[in-house]
N, C-alpha and C positions, 0 to 999 in steps of 0.2 A: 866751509864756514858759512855759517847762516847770514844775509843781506841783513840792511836793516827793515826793509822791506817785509821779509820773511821774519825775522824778531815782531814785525807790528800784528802780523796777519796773525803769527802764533799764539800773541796776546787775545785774539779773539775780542777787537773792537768792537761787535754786536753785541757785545756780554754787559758795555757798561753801562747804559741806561740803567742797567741794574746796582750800580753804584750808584748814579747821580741823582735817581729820582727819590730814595729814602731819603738822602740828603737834602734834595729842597720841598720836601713834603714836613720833613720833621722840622726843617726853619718856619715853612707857613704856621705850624701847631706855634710855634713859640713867637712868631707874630703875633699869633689872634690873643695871646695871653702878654705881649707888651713886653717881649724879653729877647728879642731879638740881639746877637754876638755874632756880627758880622767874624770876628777873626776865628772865633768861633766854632762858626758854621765852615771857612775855609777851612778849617783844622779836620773837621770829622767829613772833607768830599776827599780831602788828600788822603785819609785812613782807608776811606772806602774804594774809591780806586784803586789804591795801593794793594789791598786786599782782594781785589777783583780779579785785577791782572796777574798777582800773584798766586789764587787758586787756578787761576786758567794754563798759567807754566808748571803746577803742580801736576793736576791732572796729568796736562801734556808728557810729561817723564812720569809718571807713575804709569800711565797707560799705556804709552810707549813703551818703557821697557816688560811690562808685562804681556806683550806681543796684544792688547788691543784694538789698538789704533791700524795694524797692517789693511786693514781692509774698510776703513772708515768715509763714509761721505759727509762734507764738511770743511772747516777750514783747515787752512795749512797745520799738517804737526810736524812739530822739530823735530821733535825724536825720533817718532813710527818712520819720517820720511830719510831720516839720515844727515838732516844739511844742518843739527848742531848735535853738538856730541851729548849724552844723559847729563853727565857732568855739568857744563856749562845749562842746560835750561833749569836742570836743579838750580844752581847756584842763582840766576836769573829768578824763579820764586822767592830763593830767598829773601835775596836783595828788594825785593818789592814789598814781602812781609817786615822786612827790615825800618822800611822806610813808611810804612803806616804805623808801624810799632812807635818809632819818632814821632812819626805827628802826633799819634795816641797819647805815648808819655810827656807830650808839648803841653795835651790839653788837660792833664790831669794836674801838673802842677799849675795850670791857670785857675784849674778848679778848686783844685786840694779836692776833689770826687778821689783817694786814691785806690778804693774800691773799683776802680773801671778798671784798672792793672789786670784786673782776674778776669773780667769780662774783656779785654783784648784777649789775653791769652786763650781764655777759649775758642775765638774767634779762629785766632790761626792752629789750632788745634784741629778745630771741626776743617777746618781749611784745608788741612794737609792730609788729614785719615779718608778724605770723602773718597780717594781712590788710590792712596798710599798706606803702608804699613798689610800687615799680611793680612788681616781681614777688614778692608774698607767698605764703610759703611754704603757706601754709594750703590757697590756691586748688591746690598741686598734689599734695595730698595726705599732707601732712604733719602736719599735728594732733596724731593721738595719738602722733605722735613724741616733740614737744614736750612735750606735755601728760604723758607719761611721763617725758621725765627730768625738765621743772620741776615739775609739782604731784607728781612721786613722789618718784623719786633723789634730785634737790636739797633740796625741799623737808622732806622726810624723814630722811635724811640730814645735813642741814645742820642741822635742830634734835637729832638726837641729836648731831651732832659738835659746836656752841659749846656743849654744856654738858659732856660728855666729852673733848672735845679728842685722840678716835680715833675712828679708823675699826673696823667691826666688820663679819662677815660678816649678823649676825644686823638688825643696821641695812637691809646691801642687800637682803634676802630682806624684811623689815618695808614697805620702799619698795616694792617690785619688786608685793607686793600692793594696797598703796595705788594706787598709779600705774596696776596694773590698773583697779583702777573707776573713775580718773579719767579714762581712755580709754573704758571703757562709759559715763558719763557723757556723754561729745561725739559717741562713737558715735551712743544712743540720739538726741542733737540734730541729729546729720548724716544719721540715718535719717529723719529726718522730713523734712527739707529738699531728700532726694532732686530733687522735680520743680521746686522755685524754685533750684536752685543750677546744675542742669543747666541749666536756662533761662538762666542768668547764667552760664552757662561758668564754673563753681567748682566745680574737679575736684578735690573733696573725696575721702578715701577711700572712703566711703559710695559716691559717687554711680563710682567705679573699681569696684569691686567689684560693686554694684549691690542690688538691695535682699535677696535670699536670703541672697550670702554674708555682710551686713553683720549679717543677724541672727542668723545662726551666730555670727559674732565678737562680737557681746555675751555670747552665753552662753560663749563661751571666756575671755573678760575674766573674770568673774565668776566662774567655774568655777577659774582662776589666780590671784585673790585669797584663792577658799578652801581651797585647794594649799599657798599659801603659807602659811598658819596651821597646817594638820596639819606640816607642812614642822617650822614654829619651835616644833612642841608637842615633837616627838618630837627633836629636834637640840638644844632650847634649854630649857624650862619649859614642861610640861603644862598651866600657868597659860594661857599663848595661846590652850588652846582656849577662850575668854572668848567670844572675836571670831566664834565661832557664834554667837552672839546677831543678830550681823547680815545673820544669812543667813535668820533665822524672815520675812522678809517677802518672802523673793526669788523665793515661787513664782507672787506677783500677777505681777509684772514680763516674769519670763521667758515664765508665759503670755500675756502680748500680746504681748509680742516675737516669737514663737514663732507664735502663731496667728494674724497678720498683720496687727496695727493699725497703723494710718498716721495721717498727719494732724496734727489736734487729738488724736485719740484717744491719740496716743504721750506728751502731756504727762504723765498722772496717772505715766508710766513713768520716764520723769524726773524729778519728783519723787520715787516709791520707789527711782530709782537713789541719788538722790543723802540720801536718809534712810540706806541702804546704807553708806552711805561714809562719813556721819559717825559709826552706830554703828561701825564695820569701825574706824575710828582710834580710836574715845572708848573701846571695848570691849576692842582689842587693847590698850591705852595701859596701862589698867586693870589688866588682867593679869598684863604686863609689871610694873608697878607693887609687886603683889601677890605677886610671886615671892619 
């Protein structure tokens, strides 16, 4: 039986900057427009971690039991490794889609929005197929597709929109950067995973690409998140450039990106991507805030 320890690690704790930074990117947008919903905005971080954590127990038993994971560098998996049974981590996504679905349907009757109903369920749709059901989209190179419109557009997006109740261009331009590092974030993961996913025929974009162009595409990820900021300084509030802040640690990163570490060695990069990403929303948010 898995520790709780081993339950935390499986959740892949590095993954949620990718929750938490749509979330206060998309409250700064509804700042600068005078509409801020503190309960609100609590509502769509609880959706979205719920949904983070929850795709990350997904994968974990879908990958798992499809013999994946056996030879994986990275964090603990439950399943591949044995110490919780398929059953119980399935159930474990559930439960966490479950509990974003609540917050989700919390916020829709605050709204009466009950059109988001449909865009939850996509959410956890695209959530479950990225590496479940018999042809997931993940294996064919789809990822940062996904990973773009749900942890950006939507996610981003959808918390400036239940608290302003509009659409804004400066919303999609806010997303469109966020959603960028949340694509270098699965890049950076799909980079490393190169030679156990090819092994497993999980034709990852990473492993379509192959490992040159993939490291180019991180620096273009990164490089279009902080586009997107000069972009919203000079179009929106000078305030945005905040979100340079999160760019003072980006030159560890890109140099191992850049000067070819693989492996284990790609972790420490992953984690600065994803430090990245949480300043990049907490900092933009901020800004936005402050205008």
């Amino acid at each position: 039986m898995a520790t709780p320890q081993q339950w935390w690690q499986g959740a892949r704790p590095r993954t949620l900057p990718a929750a938490v930074a749509p979330v206060a990117a998309g409250t700064g947008v509804a700042a600068f427009y005078g509409s801020v919903e503190l309960v609100l905005a609590l509502l769509a971080l609880v959706v979205a971690l719920s949904f983070q954590v929850g795709v990350n127990y997904a994968n974990d038993y879908s990958d798992g039991v499809r013999g994946t994971d056996e030879h994986r560098v990275g964090p603990m998996r439950l399943t591949a490794t044995g110490v919780a049974a398929p059953a119980s981590v399935r159930w474990a996504a559930v439960l966490c889609f479950g509990l974003g679905a609540l917050a989700g349907l919390v916020t829709v009757m605050l709204t009466e929005q009950w059109w988001l109903v449909a865009v939850g369920a996509a959410c956890m749709v695209a959530a479950w197929y990225y590496t479940g059901g018999r042809n997931p989209y993940g294996y064919l190179g789809l990822g940062e597709v996904s990973v773009f419109v749900f942890f950006g557009l939507v996610a981003t997006m959808g918390t400036a929109y239940v608290q302003t109740e509009s659409w804004s261009w400066l919303a999609l331009l806010v997303a469109s950067g966020v959603g960028a590092l949340a694509c270098a974030l699965l890049v950076v993961n799909n980079l490393r995973d190169i030679p156990t996913d090819t092994e497993a025929d999980k034709r990852t974009l990473a492993v379509r690409l192959g490992d040159r162009r993939t490291r180019i595409l991180y620096v273009i990820l990164v490089a279009a998140a902080l586009v997107a900021v000069v972009v919203a300084s000079i179009g929106w509030t000078p305030s945005a450039l905040w979100a340079l802040v999160a760019f003072i640690p980006v030159a560890t990163p890109i140099g191992a990106v850049l000067g070819g570490a693989s492996g284990r060695n790609l972790s420490p990069v992953l984690q600065a991507t994803g430090l990245i990403q949480l300043l990049y929303g907490i900092s933009l948010g901020i800004g936005l805030t402050l205008t």
